[in-house]
Residue frames as qw, qx, qy, qz and C-alpha x, y, z in Angstrom:
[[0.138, -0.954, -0.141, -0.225, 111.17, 100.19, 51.19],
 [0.592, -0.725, 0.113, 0.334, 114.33, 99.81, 53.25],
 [0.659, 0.000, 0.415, 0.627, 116.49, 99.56, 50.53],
 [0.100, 0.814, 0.344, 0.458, 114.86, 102.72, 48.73],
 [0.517, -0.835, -0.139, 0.123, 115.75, 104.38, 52.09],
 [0.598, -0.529, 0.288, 0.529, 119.03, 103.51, 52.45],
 [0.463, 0.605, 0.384, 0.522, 119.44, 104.85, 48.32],
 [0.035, 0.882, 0.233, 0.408, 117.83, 107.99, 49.25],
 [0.651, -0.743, -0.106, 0.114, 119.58, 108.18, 52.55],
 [0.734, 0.000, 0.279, 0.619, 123.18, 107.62, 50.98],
 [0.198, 0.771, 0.427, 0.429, 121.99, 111.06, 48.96],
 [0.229, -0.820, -0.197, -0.487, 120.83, 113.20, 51.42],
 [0.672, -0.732, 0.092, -0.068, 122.13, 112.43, 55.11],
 [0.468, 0.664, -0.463, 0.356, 125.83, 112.89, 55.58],
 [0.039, 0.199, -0.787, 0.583, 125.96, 112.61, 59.42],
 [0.746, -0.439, -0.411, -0.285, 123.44, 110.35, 61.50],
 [0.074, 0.447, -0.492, 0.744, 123.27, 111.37, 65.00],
 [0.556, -0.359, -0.709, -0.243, 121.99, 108.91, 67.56],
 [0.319, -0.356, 0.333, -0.813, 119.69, 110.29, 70.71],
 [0.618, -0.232, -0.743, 0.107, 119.79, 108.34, 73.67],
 [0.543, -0.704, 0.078, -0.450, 117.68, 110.10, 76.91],
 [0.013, 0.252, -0.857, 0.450, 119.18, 109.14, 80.42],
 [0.570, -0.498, -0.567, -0.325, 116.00, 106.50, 81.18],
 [0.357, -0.326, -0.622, 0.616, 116.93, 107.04, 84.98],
 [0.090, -0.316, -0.473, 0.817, 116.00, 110.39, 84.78],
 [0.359, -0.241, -0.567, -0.701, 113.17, 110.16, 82.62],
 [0.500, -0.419, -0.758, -0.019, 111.62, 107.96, 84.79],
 [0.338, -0.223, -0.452, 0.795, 112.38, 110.18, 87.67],
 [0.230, -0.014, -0.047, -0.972, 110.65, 113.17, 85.91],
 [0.550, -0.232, -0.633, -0.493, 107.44, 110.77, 84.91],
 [0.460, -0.525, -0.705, 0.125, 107.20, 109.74, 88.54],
 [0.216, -0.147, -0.097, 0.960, 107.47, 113.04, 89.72],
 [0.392, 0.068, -0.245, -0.884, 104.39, 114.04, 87.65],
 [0.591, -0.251, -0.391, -0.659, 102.08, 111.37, 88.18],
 [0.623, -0.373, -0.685, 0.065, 102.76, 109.64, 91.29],
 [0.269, -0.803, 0.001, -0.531, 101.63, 111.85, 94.74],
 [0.796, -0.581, -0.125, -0.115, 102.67, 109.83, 97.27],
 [0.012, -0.885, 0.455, -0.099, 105.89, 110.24, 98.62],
 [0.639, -0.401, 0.639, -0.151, 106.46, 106.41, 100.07],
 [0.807, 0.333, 0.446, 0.197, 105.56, 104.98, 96.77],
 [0.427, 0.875, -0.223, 0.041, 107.64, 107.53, 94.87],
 [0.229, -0.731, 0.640, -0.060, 110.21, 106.13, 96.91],
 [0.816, 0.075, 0.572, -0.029, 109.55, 102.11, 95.97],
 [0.792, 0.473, 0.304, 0.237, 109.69, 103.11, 92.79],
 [0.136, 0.832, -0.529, 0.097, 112.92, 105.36, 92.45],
 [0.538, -0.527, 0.651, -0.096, 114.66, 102.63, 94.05],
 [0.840, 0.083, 0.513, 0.157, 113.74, 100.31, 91.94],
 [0.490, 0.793, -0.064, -0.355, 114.31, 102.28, 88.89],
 [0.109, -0.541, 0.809, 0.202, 118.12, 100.32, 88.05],
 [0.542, 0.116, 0.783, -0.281, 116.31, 97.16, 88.51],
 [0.499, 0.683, 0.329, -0.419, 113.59, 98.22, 85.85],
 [0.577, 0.704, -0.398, -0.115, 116.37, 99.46, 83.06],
 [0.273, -0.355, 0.892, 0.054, 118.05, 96.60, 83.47],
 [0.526, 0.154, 0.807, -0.218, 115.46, 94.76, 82.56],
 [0.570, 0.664, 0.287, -0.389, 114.04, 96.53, 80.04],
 [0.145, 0.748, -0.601, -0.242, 117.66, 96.61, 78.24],
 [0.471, -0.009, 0.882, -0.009, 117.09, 92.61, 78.92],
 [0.530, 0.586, 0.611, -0.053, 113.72, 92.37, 76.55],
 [0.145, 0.068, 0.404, 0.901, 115.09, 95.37, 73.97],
 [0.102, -0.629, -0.749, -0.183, 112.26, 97.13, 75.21],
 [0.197, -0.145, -0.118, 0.962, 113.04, 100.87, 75.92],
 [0.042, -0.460, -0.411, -0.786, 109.54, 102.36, 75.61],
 [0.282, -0.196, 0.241, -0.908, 108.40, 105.67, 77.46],
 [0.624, -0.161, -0.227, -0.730, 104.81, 104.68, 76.89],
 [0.746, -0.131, -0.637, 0.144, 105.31, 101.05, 79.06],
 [0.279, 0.169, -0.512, 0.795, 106.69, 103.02, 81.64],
 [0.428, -0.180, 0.132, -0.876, 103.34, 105.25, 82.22],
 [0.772, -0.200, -0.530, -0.290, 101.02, 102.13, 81.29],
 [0.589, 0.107, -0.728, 0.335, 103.11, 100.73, 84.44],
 [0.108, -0.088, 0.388, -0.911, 102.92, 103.91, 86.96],
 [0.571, -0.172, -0.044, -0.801, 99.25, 103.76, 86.38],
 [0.814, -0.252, -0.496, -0.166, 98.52, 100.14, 87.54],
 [0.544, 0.045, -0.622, 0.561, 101.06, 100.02, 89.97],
 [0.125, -0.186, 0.236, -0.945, 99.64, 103.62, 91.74],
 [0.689, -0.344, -0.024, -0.637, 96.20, 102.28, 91.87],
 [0.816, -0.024, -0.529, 0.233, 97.82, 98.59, 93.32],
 [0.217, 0.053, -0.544, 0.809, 99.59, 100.57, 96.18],
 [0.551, -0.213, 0.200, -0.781, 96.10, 102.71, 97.36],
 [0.883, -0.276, -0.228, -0.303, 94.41, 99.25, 97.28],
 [0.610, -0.172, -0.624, 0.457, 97.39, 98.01, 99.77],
 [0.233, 0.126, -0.508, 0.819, 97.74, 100.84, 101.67],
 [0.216, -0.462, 0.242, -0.825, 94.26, 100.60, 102.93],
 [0.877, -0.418, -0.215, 0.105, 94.80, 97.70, 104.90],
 [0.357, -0.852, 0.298, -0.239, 96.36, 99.09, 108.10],
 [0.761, -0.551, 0.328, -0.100, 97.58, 95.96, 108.85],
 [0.909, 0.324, 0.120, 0.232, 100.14, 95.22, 105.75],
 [0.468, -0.561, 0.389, 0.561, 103.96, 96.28, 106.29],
 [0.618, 0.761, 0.028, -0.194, 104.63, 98.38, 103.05],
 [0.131, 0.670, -0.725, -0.095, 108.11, 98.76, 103.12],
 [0.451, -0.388, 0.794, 0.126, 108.01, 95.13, 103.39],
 [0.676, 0.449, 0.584, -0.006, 105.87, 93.95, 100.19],
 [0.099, 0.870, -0.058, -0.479, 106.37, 97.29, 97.78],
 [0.181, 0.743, -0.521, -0.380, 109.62, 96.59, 96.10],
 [0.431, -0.015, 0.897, 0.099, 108.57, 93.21, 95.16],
 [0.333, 0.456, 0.825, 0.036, 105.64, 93.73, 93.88],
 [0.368, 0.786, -0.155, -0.472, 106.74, 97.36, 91.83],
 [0.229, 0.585, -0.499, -0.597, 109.17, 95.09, 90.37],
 [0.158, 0.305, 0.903, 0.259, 107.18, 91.95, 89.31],
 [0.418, 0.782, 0.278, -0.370, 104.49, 94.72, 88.19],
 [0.102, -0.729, 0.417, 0.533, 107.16, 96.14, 85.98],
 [0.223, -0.187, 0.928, 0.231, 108.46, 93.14, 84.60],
 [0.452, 0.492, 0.738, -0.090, 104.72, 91.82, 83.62],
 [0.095, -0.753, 0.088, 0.645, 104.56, 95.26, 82.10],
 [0.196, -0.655, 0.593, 0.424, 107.47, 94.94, 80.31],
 [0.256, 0.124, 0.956, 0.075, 106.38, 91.12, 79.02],
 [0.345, 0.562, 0.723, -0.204, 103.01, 92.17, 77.84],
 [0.137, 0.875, -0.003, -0.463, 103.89, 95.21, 76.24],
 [0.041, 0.509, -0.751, -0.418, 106.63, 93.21, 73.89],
 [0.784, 0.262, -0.221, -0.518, 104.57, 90.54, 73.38],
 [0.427, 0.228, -0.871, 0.090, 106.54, 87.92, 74.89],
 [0.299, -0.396, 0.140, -0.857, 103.90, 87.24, 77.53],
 [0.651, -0.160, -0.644, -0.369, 102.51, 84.09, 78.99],
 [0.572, -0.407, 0.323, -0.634, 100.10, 83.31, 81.73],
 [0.290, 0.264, -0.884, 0.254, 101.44, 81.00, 84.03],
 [0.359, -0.199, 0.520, -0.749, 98.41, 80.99, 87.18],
 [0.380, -0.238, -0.893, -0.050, 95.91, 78.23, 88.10],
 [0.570, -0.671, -0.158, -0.447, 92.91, 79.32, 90.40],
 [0.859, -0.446, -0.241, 0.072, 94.68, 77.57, 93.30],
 [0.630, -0.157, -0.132, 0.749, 97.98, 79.38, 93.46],
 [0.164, -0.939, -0.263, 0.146, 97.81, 82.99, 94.66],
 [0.085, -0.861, 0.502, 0.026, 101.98, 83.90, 94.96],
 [0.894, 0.180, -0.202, 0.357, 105.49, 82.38, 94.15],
 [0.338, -0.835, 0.396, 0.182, 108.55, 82.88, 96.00],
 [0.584, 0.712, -0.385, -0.051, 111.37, 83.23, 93.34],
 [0.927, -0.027, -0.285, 0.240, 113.97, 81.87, 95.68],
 [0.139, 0.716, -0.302, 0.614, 115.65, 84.67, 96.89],
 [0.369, -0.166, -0.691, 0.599, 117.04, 83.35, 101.06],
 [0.368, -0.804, -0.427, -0.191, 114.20, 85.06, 103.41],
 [0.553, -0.804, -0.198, 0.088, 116.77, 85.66, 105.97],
 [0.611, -0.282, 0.265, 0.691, 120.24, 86.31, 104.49],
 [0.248, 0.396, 0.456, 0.757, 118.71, 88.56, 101.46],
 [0.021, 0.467, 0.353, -0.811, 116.70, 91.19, 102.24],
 [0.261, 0.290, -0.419, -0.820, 115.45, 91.81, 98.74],
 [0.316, 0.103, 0.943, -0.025, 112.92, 88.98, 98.74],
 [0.243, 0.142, -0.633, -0.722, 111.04, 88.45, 95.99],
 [0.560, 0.462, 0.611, -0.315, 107.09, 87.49, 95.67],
 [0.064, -0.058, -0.695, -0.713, 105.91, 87.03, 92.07],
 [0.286, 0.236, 0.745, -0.554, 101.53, 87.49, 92.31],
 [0.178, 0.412, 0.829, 0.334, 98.71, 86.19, 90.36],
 [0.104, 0.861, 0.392, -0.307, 96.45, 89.13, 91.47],
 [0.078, -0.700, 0.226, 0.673, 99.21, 91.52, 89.37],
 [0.112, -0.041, 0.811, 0.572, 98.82, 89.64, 86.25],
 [0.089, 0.616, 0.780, 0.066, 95.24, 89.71, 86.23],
 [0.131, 0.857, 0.226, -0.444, 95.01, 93.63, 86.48],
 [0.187, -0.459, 0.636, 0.592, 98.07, 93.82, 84.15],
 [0.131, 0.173, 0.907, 0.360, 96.56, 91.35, 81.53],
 [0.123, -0.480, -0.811, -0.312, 92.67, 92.35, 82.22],
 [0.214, -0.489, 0.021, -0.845, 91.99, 95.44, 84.20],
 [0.722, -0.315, -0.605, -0.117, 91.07, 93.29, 87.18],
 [0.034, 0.488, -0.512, 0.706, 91.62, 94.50, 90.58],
 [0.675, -0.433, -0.539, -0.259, 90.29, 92.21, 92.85],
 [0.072, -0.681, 0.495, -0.535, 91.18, 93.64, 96.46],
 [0.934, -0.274, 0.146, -0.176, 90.20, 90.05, 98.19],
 [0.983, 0.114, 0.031, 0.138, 92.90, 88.67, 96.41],
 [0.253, 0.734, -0.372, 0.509, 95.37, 90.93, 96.43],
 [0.275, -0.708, 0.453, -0.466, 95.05, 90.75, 100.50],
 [0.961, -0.088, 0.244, -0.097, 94.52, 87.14, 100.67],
 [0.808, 0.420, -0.118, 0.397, 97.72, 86.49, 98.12],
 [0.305, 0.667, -0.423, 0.532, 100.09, 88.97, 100.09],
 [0.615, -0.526, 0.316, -0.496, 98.68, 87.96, 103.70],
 [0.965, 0.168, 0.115, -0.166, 99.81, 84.41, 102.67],
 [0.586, 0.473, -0.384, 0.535, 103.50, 84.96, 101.10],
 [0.217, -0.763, 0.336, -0.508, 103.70, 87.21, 104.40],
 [0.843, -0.328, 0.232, -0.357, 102.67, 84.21, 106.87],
 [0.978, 0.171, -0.057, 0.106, 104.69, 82.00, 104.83],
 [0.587, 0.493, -0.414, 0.492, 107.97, 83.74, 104.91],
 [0.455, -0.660, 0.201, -0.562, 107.36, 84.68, 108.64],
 [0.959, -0.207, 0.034, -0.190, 107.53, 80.83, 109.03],
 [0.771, 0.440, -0.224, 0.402, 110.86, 80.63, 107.38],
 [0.196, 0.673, -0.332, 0.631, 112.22, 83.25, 109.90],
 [0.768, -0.522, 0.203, -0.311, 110.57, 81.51, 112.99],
 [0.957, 0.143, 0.191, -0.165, 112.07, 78.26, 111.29],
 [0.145, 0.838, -0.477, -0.221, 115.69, 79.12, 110.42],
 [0.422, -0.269, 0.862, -0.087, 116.52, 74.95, 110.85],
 [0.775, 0.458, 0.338, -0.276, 113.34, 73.75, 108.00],
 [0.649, 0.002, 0.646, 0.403, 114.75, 71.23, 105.85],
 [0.425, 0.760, 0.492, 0.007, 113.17, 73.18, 103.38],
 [0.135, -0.987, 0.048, 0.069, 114.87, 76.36, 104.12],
 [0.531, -0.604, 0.494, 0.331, 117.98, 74.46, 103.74],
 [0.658, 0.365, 0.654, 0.081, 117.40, 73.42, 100.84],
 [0.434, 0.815, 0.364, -0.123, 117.02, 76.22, 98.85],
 [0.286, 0.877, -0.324, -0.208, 120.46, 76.96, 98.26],
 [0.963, 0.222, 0.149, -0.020, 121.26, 73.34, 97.24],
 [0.620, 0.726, -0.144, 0.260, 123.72, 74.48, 94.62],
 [0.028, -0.746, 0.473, -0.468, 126.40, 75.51, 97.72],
 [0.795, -0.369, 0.422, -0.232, 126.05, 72.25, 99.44],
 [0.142, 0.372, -0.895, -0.200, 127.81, 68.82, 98.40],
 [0.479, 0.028, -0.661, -0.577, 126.32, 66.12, 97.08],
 [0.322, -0.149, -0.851, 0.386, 126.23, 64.03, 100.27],
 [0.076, 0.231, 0.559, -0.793, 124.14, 66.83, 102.44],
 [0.408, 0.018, -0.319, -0.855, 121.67, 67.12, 99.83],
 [0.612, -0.083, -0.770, -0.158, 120.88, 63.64, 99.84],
 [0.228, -0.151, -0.808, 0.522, 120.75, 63.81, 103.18],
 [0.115, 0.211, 0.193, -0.951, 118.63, 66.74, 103.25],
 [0.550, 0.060, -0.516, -0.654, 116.11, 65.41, 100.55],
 [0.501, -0.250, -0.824, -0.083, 115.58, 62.29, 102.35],
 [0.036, 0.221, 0.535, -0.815, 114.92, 64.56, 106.07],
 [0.023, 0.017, 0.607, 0.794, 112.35, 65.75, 103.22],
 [0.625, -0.194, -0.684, -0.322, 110.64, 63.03, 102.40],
 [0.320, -0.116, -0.812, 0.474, 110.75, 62.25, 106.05],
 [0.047, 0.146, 0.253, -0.955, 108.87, 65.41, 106.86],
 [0.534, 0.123, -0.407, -0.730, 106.28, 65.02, 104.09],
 [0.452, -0.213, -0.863, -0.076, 105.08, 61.34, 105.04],
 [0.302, -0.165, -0.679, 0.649, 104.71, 63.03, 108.61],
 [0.014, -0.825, -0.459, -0.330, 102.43, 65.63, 107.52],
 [0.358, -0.539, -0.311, 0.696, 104.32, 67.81, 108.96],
 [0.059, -0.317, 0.030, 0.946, 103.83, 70.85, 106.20]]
């Protein structure tokens, strides 16, 4: 059939004229029209770069992912925002863009579920205290994303948990751990040193 095309094409079509939309301000208009809130319109304008980047990563440019997204993500935010006691601005733009991203993955078909019952959240690696962009990855967003699942236990239990955990890191600015995590920028000698403070730590029960 393609080759019949390109026959018939040769024929008929003299100039081929290719229409590319600005996705930024698509997306703009699309959140504009279905999301109300004004704080989460903001999470997710912000992230919007982020998003086509990403989607330009997976050769996945489709409108119809975009909405599929808005709509899980919109009902994800109402089920945070009514616990009083979770800091949006401080979860949000993680966890529009690992929504996205799953999204993105599930819609192309490159998809695979990674979770065990026992793990709730991942922290990507992003420094707690020198980045600001820190990054959670959650099991509760694959499960609505994958299965229409919204469990709101887990959701608050999985974000009340990353919270508590990076909270430690910032009490903790000295955890071997913490030092650890940008390895790569150390020499070979402090790792070693650092790995064996580690192990020290771990026999101790100390985490």
């Amino acid at each position: 059939e393609n080759m019949i095309y390109k026959k018939i094409k040769e024929k008929l079509i003299g100039i081929t004229i290719k229409y590319e939309p600005s996705l930024e301000d698509i997306q703009k208009k699309l959140i504009n029209k279905y999301v109300n809130d004004s704080a989460l319109s903001s999470y997710l304008e912000k992230c919007i770069k982020d998003n086509i980047q990403y989607a330009y990563e997976k050769k996945h440019i489709n409108l119809r992912t975009y909405q599929f997204f808005l709509s899980r993500i919109i009902n994800i935010y109402n089920k945070i925002r009514e616990e009083n006691h979770i800091n949006l601005e401080e979860v949000m733009p993680s966890i529009v863009n690992y929504c996205y991203k799953i999204c993105v993955d599930y819609k192309c078909g490159e998809y695979e579920y990674k979770w065990n019952e026992s793990v709730k959240y991942e922290y990507n690696g992003l420094n707690y205290i020198n980045n600001n962009k820190c990054e959670f990855e959650y099991k509760f967003v694959d499960d609505y994303i994958i299965s229409s699942k919204l469990d709101k236990n887990e959701l608050v239990n999985a974000i009340n948990l990353s919270l508590k955990e990076k909270q430690e890191y910032i009490n903790n600015p000295n955890d071997v751990l913490y030092k650890l995590e940008v390895w790569w920028e150390l020499d070979d000698d402090k790792v070693e040193e650092l790995m064996k403070s580690c192990i020290s730590v771990l026999r101790n029960n100390q985490y």
